[in-house]
C-alpha positions as CSV (number, residue, x, y, z in Angstrom):
1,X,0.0,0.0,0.0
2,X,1.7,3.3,-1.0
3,X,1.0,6.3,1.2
4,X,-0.4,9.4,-0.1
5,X,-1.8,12.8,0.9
6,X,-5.2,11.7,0.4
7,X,-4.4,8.5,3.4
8,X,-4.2,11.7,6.1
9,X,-1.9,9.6,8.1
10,X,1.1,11.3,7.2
11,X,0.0,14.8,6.8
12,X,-1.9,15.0,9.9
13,X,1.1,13.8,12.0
14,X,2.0,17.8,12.4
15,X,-1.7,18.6,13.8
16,X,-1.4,15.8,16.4
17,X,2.2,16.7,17.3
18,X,0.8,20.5,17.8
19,X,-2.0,19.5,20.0
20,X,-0.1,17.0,22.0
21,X,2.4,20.2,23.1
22,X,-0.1,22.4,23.6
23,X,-1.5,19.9,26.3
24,X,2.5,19.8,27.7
25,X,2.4,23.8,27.7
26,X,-1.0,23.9,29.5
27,X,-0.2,21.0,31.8
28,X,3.1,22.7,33.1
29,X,1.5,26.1,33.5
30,X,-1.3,24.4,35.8
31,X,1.6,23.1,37.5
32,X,3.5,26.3,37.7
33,X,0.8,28.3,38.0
34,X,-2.6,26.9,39.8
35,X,-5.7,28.7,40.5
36,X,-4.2,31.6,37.9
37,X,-1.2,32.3,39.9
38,X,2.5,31.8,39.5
39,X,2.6,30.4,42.6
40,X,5.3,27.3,42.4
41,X,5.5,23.7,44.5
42,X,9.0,24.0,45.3
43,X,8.4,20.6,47.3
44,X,7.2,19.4,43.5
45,X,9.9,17.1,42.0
46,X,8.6,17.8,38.6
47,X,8.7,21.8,39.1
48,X,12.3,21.6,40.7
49,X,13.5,19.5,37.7
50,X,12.5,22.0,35.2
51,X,14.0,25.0,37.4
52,X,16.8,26.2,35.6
53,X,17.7,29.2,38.1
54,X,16.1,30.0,41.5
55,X,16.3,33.7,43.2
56,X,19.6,34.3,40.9
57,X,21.0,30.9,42.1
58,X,21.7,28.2,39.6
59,X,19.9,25.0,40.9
60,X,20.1,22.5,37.8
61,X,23.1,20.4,38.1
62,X,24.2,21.5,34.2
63,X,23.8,25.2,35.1
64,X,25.5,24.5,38.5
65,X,28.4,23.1,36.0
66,X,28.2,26.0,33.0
67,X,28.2,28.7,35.9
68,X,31.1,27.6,38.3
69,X,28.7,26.5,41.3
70,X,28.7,30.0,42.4
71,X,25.7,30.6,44.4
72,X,24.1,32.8,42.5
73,X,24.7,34.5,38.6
74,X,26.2,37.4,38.8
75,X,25.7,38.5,34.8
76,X,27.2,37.6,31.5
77,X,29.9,35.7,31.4
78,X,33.4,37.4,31.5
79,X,32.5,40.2,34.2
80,X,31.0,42.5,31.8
81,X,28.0,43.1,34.7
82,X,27.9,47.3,34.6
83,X,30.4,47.6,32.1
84,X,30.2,50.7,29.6
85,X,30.6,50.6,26.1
């Protein structure tokens, strides 16, 4: 059986892959945000896991890495923070 256009298996694929992450984004805002605020779970295992950077701290192990382990990022990288052009 050849595939065509006309099958819609194929060409619907990108619909179904649109909806499907538009059901991630709305599920991780309800996670981030419930009841209409952005309101956190920091006790949430999920939320932490997606938490890049936490009051200017880097608390992903890769950014921990990329940023030195400092506590907390101070700017662009190379100490350009306040520099003038």
């Amino acid at each position: 059986m050849a595939w065509s256009r006309a099958s819609g298996t194929p060409s619907g694929m990108p619909t179904h892959a649109s909806f499907l992450y538009a059901r991630n984004v709305a599920n991780v805002v309800g996670l981030m945000g419930p009841e209409g605020s952005l309101a956190p779970d920091w006790d949430d295992e999920i939320v932490t896991g997606m938490c890049v950077l936490r009051d200017g701290a880097a608390v992903a192990p890769a950014a921990v890495e990329l940023l030195g382990a400092s506590s907390g990022f101070g700017g662009p990288p190379g100490g350009t923070q306040g520099a003038q052009p």
